[in-house]
C-alpha positions as CSV (number, residue, x, y, z in Angstrom):
1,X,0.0,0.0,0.0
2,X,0.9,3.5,-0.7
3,X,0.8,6.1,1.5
4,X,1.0,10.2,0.1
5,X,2.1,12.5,3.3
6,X,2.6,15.5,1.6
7,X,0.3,17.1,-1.2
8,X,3.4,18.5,-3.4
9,X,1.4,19.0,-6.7
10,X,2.1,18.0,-9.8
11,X,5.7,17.3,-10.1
12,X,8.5,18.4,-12.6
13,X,11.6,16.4,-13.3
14,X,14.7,18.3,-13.9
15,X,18.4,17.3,-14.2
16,X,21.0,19.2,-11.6
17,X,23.6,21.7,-12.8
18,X,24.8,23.5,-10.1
19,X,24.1,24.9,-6.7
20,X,25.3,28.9,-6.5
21,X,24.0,29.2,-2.5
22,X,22.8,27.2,-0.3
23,X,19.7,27.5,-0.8
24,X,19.7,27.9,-4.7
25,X,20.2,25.2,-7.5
26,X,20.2,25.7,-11.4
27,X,18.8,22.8,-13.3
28,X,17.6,21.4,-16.9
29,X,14.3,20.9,-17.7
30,X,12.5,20.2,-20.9
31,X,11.6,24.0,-21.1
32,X,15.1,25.0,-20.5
33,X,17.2,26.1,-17.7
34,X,15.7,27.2,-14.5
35,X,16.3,27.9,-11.0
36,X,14.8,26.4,-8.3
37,X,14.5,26.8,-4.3
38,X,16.4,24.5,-2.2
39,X,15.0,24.0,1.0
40,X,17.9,22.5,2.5
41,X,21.0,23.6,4.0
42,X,23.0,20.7,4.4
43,X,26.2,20.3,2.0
44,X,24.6,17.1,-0.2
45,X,28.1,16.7,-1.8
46,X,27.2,13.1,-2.9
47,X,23.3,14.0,-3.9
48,X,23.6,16.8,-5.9
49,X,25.8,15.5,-8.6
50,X,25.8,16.8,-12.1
51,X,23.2,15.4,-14.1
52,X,21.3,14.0,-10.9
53,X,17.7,13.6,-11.2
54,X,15.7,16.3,-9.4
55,X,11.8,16.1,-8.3
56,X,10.5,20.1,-8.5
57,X,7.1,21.2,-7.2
58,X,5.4,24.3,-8.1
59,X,5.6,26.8,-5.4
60,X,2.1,27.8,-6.0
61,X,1.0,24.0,-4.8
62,X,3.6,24.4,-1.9
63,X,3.3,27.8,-0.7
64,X,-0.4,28.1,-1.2
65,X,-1.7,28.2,2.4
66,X,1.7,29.8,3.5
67,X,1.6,32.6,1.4
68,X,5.5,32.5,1.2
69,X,6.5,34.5,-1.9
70,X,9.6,33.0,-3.9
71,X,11.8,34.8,-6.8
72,X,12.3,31.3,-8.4
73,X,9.0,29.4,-9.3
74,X,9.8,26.1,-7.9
75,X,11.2,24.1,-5.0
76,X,13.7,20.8,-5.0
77,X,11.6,18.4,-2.8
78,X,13.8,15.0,-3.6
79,X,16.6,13.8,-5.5
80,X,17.4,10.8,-6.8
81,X,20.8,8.1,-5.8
82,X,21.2,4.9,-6.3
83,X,17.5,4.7,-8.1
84,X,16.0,5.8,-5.4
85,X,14.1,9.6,-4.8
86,X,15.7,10.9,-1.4
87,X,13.5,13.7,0.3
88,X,15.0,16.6,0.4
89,X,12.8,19.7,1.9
90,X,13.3,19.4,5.3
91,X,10.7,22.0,6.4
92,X,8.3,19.6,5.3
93,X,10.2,16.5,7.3
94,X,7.6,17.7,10.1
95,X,4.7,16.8,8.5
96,X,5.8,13.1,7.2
97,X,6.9,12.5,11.2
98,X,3.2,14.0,11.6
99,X,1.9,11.8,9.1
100,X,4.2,9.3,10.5
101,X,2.8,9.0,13.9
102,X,-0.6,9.6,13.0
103,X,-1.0,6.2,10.6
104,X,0.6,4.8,13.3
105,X,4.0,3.4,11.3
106,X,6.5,3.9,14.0
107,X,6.7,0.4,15.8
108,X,7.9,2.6,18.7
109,X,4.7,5.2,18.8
110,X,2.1,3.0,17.8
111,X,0.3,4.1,21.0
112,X,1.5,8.1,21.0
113,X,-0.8,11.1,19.8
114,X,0.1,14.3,18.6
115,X,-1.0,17.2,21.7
116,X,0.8,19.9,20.1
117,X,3.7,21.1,17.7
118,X,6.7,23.6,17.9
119,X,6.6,23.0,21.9
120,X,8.5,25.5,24.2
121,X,10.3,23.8,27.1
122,X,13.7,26.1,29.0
123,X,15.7,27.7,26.4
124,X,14.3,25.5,23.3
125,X,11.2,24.9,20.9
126,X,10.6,21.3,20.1
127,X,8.9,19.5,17.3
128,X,6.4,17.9,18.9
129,X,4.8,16.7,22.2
130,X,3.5,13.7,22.2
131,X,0.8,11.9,24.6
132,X,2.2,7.8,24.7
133,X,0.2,5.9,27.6
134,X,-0.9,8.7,29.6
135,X,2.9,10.6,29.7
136,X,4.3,13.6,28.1
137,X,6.8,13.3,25.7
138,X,8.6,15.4,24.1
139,X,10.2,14.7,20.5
140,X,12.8,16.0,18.1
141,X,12.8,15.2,14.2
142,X,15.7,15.2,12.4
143,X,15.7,14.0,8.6
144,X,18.9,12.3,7.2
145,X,19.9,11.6,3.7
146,X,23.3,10.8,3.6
147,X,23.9,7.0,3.6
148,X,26.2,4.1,1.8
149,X,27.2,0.7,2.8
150,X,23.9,0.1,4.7
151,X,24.8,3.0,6.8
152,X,22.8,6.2,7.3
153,X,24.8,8.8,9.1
154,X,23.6,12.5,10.6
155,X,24.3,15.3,9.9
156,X,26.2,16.1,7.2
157,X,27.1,19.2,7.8
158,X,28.3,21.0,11.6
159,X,24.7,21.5,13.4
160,X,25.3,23.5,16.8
161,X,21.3,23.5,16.7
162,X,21.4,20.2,16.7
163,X,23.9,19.8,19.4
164,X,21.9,22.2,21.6
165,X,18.8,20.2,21.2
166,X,20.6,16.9,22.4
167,X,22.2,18.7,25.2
168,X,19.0,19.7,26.4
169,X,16.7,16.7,25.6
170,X,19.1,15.0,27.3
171,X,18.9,17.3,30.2
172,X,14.8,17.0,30.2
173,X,14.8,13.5,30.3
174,X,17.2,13.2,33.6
175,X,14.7,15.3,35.6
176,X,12.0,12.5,34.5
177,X,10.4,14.2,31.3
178,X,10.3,12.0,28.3
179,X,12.5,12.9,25.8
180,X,13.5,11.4,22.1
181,X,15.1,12.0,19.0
182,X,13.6,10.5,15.9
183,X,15.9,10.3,12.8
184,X,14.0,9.9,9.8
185,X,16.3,8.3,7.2
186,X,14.8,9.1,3.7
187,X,16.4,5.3,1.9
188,X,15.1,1.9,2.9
189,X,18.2,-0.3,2.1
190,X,19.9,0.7,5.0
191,X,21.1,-1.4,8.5
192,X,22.7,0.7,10.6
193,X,22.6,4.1,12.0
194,X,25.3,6.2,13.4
195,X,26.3,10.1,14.5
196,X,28.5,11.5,11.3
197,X,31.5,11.9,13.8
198,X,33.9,12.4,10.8
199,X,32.2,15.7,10.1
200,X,30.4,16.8,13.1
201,X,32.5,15.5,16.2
202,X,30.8,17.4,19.1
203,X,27.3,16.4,17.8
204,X,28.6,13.1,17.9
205,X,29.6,13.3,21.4
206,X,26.6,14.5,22.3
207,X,24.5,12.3,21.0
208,X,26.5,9.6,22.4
209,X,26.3,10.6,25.5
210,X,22.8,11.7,25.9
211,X,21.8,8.2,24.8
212,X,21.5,6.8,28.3
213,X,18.8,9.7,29.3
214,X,16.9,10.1,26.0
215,X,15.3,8.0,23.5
216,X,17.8,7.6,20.0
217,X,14.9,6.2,17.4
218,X,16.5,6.1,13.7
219,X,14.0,4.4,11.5
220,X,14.4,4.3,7.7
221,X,11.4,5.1,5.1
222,X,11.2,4.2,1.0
223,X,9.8,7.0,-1.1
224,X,8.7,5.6,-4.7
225,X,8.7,7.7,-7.8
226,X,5.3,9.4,-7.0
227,X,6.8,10.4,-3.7
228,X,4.2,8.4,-2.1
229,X,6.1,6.2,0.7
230,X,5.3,3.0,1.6
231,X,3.8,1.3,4.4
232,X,7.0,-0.8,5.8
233,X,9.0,1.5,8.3
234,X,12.0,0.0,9.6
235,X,14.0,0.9,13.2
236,X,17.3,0.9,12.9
237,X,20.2,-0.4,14.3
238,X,22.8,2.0,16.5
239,X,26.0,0.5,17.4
240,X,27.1,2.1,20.4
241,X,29.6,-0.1,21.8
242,X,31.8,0.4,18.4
243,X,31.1,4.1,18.4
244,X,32.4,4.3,22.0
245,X,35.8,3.2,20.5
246,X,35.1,5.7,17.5
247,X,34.3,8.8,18.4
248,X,37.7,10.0,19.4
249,X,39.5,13.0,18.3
250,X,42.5,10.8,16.0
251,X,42.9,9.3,12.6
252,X,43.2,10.6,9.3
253,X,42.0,13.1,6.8
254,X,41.5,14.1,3.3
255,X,42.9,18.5,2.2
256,X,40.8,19.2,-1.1
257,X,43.6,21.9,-2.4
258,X,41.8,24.4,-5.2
259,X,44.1,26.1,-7.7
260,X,42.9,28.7,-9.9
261,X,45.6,29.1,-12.2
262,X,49.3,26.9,-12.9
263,X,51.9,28.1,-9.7
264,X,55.1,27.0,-8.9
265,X,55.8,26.2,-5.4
266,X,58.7,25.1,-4.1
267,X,57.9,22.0,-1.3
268,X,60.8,21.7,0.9
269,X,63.5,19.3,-0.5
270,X,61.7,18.2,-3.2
271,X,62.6,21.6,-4.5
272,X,60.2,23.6,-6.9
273,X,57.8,22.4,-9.0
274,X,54.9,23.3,-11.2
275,X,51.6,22.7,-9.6
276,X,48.6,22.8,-12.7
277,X,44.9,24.6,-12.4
278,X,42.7,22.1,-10.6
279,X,42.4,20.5,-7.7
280,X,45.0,18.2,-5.5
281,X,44.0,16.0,-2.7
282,X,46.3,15.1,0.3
283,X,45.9,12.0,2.7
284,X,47.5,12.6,6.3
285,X,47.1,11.4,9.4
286,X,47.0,12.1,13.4
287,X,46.3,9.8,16.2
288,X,46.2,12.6,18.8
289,X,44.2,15.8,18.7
290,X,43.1,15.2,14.9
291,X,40.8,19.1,14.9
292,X,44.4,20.8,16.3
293,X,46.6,18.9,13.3
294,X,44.2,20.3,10.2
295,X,43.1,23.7,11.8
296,X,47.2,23.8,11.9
297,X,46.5,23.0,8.1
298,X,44.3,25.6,7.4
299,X,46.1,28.7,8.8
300,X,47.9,30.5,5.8
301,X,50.4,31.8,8.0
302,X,52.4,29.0,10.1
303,X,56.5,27.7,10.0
304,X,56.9,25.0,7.3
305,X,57.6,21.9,8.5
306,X,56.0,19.1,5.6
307,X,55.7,19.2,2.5
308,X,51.9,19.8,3.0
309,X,53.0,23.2,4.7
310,X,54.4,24.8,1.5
311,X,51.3,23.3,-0.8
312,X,48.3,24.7,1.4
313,X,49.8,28.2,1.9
314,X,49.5,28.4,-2.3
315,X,46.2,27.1,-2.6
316,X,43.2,29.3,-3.4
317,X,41.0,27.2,-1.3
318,X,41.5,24.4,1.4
319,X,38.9,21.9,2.4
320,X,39.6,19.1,5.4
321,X,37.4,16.1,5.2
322,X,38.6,14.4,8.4
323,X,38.2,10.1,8.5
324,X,38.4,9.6,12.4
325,X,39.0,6.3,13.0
326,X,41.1,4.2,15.7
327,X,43.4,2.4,13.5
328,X,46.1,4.5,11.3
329,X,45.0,4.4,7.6
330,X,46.5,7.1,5.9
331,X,48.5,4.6,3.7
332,X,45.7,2.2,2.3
333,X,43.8,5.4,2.0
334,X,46.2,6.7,-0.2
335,X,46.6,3.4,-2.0
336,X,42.5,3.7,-3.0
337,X,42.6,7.0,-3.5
338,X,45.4,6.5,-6.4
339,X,43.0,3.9,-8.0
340,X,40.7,6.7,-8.9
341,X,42.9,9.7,-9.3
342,X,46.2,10.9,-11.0
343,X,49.4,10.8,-8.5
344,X,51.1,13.7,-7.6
345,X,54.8,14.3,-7.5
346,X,56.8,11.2,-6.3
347,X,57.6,11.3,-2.3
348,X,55.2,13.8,-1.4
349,X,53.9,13.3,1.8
350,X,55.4,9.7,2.1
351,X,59.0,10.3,3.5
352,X,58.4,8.2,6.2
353,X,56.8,5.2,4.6
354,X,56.4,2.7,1.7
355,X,53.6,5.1,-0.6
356,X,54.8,6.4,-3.8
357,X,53.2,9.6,-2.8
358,X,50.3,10.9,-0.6
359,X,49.5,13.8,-3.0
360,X,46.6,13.4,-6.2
361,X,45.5,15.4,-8.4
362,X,42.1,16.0,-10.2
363,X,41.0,18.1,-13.0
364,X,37.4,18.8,-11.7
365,X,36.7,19.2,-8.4
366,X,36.1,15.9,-7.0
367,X,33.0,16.5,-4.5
368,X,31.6,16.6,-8.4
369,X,32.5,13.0,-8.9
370,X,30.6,10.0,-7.3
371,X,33.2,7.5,-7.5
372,X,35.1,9.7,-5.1
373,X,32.1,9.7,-3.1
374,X,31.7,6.0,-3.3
375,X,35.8,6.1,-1.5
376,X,35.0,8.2,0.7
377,X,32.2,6.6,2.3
378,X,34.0,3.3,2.2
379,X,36.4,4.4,5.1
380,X,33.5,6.9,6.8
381,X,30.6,4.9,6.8
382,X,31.6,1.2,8.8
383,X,29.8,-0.7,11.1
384,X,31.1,-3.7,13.4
């Protein structure tokens, strides 16, 4: 059976080009190219790919009763990966939770009925309070689309709204007030669920500590072409134990270098060389105080000391994708990484160890290319 949450309109398919804000995406459609509202502020690196399928309502369906006026005429509401449309408007995430609770889909809130939405309680305003058996509880929706290897992770971007809502859920539900989280994971063929604590390490924490006082309920949805969704929702699985040995502050990381135009630089003893327009990636490593060892990287102004040193303070744009993890990877990162992308200069980065080089280089910017993606998530997104 099929079940339609949201009344989106008639919908408009339209192929991605690029994404100029935030909150603002260019697309293809059979009329030509448009712009369209994107109601979503997360980064969507591996959704909004070139030539991804995008789902477009009119805003005249969606901001009817609103009366919201846009400049562009329509809205993004899903994308598709892997097949699959992946909700994207996360205004609306409410009102599929709504929908949600109400057709009784959650195995967890069978029982529960909706009192009241956007509930104050101390310093915050949460999504819903709930009546389940004659208590009060209090919840807080989160939607989640980024996922790979039967992993869905959240969020994918630093939330300190989101860290202040587990900080204070948690603190609600010591003093005996019900309290939960509901991650709403817009893909079905998923297993596991887990804090992103690669990109958002005090959320993490959080999270993972707030998990003995409030309720952590991740449960994963399928939404079919029509963006109807389907009756089987399933709760996921949150592997605590490994992330206790996870979310620590050490491991390795990714520096997406941007050059604008051809530069020599001259990289310690390996002397001066040409560095081409485009982009170069560097794999490194720290097994203490990982945050310390790439702000380090980031600072333009700072003594020279590896080869890296020398590189960043020449690039026109630096970008740290950290892979915290408890074993020390940078090598066999490297090693996958050079399956996929050119090799930089030999010895780079690998003085002191077996690698050929710990430096690649891409023509386009890789966050544009899913197979880069697809490596990424490999070391990111594990489970036990």
């Amino acid at each position: 059976m099929k079940y339609y949450p949201l009344n989106l309109g008639v919908l408009t398919k339209a192929t991605f080009r690029d994404r100029p804000n935030r909150f603002l995406i260019r697309c293809n459609t059979e009329k030509g190219q448009i712009e369209a509202h994107l109601p979503n502020p997360g980064r969507l690196w591996e959704l909004l790919l070139p030539g991804a399928t995008l789902y477009l309502s009119s805003n005249k369906a969606l901001d009817s009763r609103q009366k919201i006026e846009r400049k562009t005429g329509y809205t993004a509401v899903a994308v598709e990966r892997k097949g699959s449309p992946i909700f994207l408007h996360t205004h609306l995430t409410n009102q599929v939770a709504r929908y949600l609770i109400e057709a009784r889909l959650i195995p967890c809130l069978e029982q529960a009925k909706i009192v009241r939405e956007e509930v104050p309680y101390g310093r915050s305003r949460f999504d819903f309070l709930l009546n389940d058996n004659g208590e009060d509880l209090y919840l807080e929706v989160k939607s989640c689309t980024l996922f790979g290897n039967g992993v869905a992770m959240f969020p994918d971007a630093v939330t300190e709204r989101g860290r202040k809502h587990v900080h204070e859920l948690s603190e609600m539900a010591s003093t005996g007030v019900k309290a939960m989280i509901l991650f709403i994971v817009h893909y079905p063929h998923v297993t596991w669920f887990m804090p992103d604590f690669h990109t958002d390490y005090a959320f993490s924490s959080a999270l993972l500590e707030a998990r003995h006082e409030a309720r952590v309920m991740p449960v994963a949805i399928e939404w079919k072409p029509d963006l109807s969704i389907s009756e089987e929702v399933k709760i996921l699985e949150v592997p605590w134990g490994y992330l206790e040995g996870e979310v620590a502050d050490r491991g390795s990381y990714l520096l997406l270098l941007g050059f604008d135009r051809d530069r020599l630089v001259r990289a310690g003893r390996l002397g001066t060389m040409l560095f081409q327009k485009g982009y170069y990636i560097y794999v490194g490593s720290a097994m203490h105080n990982l945050t310390a060892r790439i702000e380090r990287h980031k600072r333009m102004r700072k003594k020279e000391h590896w080869h890296i040193d020398y590189l960043s303070q020449a690039a026109d744009s630096i970008l740290a994708l950290p892979i915290r993890s408890s074993w020390r990877e940078e090598c066999s990162i490297a090693e996958s990484f050079s399956s996929i992308l050119a090799q930089g200069p030999a010895g780079f980065g690998s003085s002191d160890c077996g690698c050929k080089t710990h430096l690649f280089r891409s023509k386009e910017n890789p966050l544009h290319v899913e197979a880069f993606h697809d490596m990424l998530q490999g070391y990111r997104m594990r489970h036990p």
